[in-house]
N, C-alpha and C positions, 0 to 999 in steps of 0.2 A: 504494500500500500504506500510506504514511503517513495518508493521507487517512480511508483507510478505518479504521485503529486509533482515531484521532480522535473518528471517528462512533462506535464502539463504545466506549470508554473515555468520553467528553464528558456524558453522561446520569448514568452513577454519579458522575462526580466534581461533577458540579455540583449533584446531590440532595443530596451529603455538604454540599458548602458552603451549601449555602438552609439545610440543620438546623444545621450549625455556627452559622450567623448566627442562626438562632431560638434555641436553646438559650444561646449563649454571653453573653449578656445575664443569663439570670434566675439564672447560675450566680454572677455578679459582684455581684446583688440580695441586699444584708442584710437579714434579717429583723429583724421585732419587736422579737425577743428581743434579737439580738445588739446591735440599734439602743440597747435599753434599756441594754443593759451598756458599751456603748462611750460612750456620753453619760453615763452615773449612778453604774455601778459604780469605786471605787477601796478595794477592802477592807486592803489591806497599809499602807496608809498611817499611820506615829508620829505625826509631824510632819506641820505645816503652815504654810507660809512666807506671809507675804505678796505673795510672787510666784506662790503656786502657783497659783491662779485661771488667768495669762497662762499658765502654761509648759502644765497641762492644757488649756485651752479648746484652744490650738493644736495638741498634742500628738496630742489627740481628734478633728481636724478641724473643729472647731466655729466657725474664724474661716477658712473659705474659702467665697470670693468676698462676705461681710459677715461683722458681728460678731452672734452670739446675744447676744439682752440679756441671760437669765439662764439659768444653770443648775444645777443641784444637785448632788452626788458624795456617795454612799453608802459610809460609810467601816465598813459591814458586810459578813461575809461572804454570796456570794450564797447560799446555803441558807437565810438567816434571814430574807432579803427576799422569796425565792419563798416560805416561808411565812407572810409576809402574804397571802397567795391565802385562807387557809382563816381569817382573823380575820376582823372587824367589817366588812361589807358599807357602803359608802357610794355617795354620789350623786356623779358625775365633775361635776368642773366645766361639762363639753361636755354635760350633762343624762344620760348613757349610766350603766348601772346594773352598771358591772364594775371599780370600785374599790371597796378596799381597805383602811383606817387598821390602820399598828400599833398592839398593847394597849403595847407598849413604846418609849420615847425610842430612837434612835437619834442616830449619831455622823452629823454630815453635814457639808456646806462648802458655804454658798451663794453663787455666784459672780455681782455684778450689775456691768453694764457700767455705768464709769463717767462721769459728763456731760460731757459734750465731746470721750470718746472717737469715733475715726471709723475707719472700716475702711479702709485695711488693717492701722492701728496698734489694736488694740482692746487695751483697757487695765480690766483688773478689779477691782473692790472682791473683797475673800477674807474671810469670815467664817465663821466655826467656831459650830457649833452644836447642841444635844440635841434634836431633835424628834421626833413619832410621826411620820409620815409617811404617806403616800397614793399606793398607784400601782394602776392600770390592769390586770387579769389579765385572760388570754386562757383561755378555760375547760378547751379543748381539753387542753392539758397543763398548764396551770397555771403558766405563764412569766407574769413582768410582763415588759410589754409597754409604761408609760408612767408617766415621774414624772407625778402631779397636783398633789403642794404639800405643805408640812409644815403642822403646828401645833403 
């Protein structure tokens, strides 16, 4: 009788577990978007230390398993940076035709990995700066999707 429950319970429960294992991956998969704001976005930010660069990059997971050479933090609210989507059309550095420059300076902090830093100690240069900016829109809903670079 055990045997036979087995055979009939064993089909459902092992179908459950093949889609559990398919599905349970893409549910753990950050998007774009999210990808864009957890690397770029810090809009609450007053201040800014000279250590902010380390405590963000790690904070953001940006120094696990190497160090990102650089990266940028948008010390704008996100609504003003998704409406970069609908300004001045530009050319992506990757030659792709879905960035963006703002008509406006923007608050930023560009963080470059400093020489001789090495991973697993990654140690940041922290600079403060106004620039228009460039990122990457995905048309679909109008998310940025990718810092491109200031100027």
């Amino acid at each position: 009788m055990d045997q036979e429950r087995f055979f009939i319970l064993f089909p459902p429960l092992f179908l459950v577990l093949l889609v559990l294992d398919y599905v349970q991956p893409s549910l753990a998969k950050e998007s774009r978007a999210k990808k864009f704001q957890r690397q770029h976005m810090d809009p609450n930010t007053s201040t800014i230390t000279a250590s902010y660069c380390n405590e963000m990059m790690k904070r953001r997971n940006m120094t696990v398993g190497r160090c990102k050479l650089v990266n940028t933090f948008i010390h704008e609210p996100l609504h003003k940076v998704r409406a970069i989507c609908f300004q001045e059309n530009v050319r992506c550095k990757n030659g792709q035709s879905n960035c963006h420059q703002s008509s406006s300076k923007m608050r930023i902090t560009d963080c470059r990995l400093k020489k001789g830093s090495k991973y697993p100690k990654c140690d940041y240069q922290t600079q403060q700066l106004q620039k228009s900016i460039i990122v990457a829109c995905e048309c679909v809903q109008y998310e940025t999707v990718h810092f491109d670079g200031s100027v």
